[in-house]
C-alpha positions in Angstrom: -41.1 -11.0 11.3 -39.9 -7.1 11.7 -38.5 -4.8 9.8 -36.7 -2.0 9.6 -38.9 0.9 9.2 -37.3 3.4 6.9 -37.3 6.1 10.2 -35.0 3.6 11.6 -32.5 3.7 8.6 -32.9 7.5 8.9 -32.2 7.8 12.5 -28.9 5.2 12.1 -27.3 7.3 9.0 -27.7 10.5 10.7 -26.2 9.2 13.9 -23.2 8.0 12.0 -23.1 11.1 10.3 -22.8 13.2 13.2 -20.1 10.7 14.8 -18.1 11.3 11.5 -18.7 15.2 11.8 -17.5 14.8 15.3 -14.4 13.0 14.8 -13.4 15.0 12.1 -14.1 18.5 14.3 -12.0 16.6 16.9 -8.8 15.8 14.5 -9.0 19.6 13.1 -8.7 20.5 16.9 -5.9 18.2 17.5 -4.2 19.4 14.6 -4.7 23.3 15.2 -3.1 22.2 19.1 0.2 21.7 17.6 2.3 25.1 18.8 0.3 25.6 21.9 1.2 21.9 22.8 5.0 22.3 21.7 5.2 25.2 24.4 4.6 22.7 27.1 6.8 19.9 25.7 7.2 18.4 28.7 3.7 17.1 28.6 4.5 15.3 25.2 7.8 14.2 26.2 6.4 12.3 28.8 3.9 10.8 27.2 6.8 9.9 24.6 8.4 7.8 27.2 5.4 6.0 28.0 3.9 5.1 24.7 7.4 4.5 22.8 9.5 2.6 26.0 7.0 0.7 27.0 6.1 -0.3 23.4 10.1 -0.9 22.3 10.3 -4.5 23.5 7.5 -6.3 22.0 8.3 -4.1 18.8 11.9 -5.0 18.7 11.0 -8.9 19.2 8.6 -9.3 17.1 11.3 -7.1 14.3 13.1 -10.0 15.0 11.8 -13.1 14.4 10.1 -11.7 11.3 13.6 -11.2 10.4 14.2 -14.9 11.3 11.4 -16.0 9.6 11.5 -13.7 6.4 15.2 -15.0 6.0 14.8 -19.0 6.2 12.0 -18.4 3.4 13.5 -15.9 1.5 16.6 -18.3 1.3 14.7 -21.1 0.0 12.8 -19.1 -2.1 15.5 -17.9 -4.1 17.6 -20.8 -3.8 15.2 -22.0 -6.8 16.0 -19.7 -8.7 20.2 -19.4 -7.7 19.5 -15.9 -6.3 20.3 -16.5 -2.4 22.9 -13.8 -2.3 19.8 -11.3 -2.7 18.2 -12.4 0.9 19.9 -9.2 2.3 18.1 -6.7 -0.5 14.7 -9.0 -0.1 14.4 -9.0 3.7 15.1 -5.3 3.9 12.8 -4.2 1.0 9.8 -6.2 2.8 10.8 -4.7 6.0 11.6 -0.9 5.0 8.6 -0.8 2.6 5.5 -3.2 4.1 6.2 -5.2 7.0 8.0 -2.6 9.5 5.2 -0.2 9.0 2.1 -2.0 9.0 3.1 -4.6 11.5 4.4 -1.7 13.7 1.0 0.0 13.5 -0.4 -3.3 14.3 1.2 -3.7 17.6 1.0 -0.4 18.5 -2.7 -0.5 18.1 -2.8 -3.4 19.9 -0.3 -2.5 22.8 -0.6 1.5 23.2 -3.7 2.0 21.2 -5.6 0.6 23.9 -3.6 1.8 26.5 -4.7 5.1 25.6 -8.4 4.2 25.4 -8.8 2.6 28.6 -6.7 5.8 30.2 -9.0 8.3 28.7 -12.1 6.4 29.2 -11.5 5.7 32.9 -10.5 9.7 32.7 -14.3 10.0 31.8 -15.8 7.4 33.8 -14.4 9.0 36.8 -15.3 12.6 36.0 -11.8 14.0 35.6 -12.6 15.5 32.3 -15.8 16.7 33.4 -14.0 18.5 36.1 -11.1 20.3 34.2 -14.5 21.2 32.0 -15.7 23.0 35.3 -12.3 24.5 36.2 -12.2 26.0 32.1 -9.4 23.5 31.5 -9.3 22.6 27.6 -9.3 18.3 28.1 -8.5 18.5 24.3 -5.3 20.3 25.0 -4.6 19.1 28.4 -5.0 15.3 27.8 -5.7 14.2 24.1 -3.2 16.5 22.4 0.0 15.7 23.9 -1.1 11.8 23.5 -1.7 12.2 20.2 1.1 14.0 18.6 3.7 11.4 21.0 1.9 8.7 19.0 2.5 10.3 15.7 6.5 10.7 16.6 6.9 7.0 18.3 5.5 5.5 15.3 8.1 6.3 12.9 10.8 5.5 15.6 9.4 2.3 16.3 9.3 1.2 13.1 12.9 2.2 12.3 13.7 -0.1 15.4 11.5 -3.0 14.0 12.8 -3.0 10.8 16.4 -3.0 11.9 15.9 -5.9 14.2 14.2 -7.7 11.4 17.3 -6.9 9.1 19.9 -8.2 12.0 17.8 -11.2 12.4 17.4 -12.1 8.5 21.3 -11.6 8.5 21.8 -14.3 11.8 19.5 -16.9 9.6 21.0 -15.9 6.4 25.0 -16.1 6.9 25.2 -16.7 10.2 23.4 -20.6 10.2 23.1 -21.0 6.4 26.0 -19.4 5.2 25.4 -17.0 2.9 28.2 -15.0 2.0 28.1 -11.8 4.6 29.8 -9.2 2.0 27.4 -10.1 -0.7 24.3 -10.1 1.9 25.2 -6.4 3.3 26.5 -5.3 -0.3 22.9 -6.3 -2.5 21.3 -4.2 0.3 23.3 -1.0 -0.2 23.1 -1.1 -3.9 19.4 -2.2 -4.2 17.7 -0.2 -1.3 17.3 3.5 -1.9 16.9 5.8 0.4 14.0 7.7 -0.9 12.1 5.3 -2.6 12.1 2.5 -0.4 12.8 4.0 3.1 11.3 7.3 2.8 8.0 5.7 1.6 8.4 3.6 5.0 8.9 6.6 6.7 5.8 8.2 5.7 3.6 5.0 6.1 4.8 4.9 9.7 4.1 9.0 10.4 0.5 8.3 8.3 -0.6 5.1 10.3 0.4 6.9 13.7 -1.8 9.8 12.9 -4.6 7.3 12.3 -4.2 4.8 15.2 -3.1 7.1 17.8 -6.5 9.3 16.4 -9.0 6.2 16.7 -7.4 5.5 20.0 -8.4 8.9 21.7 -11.4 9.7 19.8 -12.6 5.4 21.0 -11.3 6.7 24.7 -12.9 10.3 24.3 -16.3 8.7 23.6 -16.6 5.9 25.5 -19.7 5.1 27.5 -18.0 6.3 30.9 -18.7 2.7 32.7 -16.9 -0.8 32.9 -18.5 -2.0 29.9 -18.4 1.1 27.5 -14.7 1.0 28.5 -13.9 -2.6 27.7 -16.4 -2.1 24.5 -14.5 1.3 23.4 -10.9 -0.8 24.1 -12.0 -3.7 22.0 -13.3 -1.4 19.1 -9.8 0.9 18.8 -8.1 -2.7 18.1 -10.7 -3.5 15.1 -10.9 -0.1 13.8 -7.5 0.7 14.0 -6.5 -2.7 12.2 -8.9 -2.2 9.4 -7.8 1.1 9.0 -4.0 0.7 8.8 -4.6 -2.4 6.1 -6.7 0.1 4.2 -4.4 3.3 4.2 -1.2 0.8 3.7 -3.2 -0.5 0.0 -4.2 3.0 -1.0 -0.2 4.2 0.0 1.6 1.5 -1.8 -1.1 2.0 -4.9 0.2 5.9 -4.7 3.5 5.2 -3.9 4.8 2.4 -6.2 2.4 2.6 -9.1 
């Protein structure tokens, strides 16, 4: 039988000490690019277009069959209790406050997260960053800022567009197949959703979990073994970590936020 040898447990801690002193060098960098990557905002924009359009479609379907879904069980959830004219306030608080957010982040990891791994990986693989390295081109500021601070403005936007589809799609189950009254549906959601509260802590959920998946995705990308197989293995780990880190940031928000 072996063991680990207490060199071993040495050798692994500082290794994922200096991956955490890494990435955390690497998000002060991305942070400090900020006006120098404004100036060329046609890089950003660009990179806007292609994480955000491509993205809107599965966003704004899934947005609505949530909504489909959150409004057939909402309605027979608060048919027990006589309450169905609320379905409008209790679709769009889920949405606004939990759902649009996290399942947002979600799909973005899932859809552009990896998008932007395999991109910069395959950048590395085939020596293009090691050759704007040669040329005293910045790859930090060339290639990972613009990506990164498009990901932290889609985000928001995306969810906006997820939770409104989920709202239109909770109000076609709610009044336009069950029949809920329509005037009490739109009414309990303009008197019971505040716009601070309830869809400005969306708001900063979203612009908080695009900082953090659109981060994983380049730093997974920026590290990745620069073959096939680090590639796939660097895709498949910005999906998991991304995840686990969106679920974790949206507990410790909502403890700060609603407490």
């Amino acid at each position: 039988m072996s063991w680990y040898k207490p060199s071993d447990v040495g050798c692994a801690t500082r290794s994922k000490l200096a991956d955490l002193g890494l990435g955390a060098r690497l998000f002060f960098r991305l942070l400090l690019s900020l006006p120098s990557t404004f100036r060329r905002f046609g890089l950003v924009r660009d990179q806007i277009h292609f994480l955000g359009n491509y993205s809107l479609v599965i966003i704004a379907v899934s947005g609505l069959f949530v909504g489909f879904v959150f409004g057939l069980q909402g309605y027979y959830t608060l048919q027990r209790f006589g309450s169905s004219d609320a379905l409008g306030l209790l679709v769009t608080l889920t949405l606004v406050r939990e759902l649009g957010p996290v399942v947002t982040a979600l799909l973005f990891a899932g859809r552009a997260g990896t998008s932007l791994t395999a991109e910069i990986g395959l950048m590395k693989a085939g020596e293009q960053i090691s050759v704007m390295e040669m040329m005293a081109v910045d790859p930090v500021q060339r290639i990972l800022a613009p990506r990164f601070w498009a990901g932290v403005i889609v985000m928001p936007l995306l969810a906006a567009v997820f939770s409104a589809m989920g709202v239109i799609g909770g109000w076609a189950v709610g009044v336009v197949m069950i029949g809920v009254d329509a005037g009490s549906f739109w009414s309990q959601i303009q008197g019971g959703v505040d716009v601070w509260k309830d869809v400005g802590n969306g708001v900063i959920k979203s612009v908080v979990f695009g900082f953090a998946v659109t981060f994983i995705a380049l730093l997974q990308g920026f590290e990745a073994q620069p073959t096939p197989e680090g590639v796939a293995s660097a895709t498949t780990r910005t999906v998991v970590v991304a995840s686990l880190t969106v679920l974790g940031l949206d507990f410790i928000l909502t403890a700060m936020m609603f407490t």
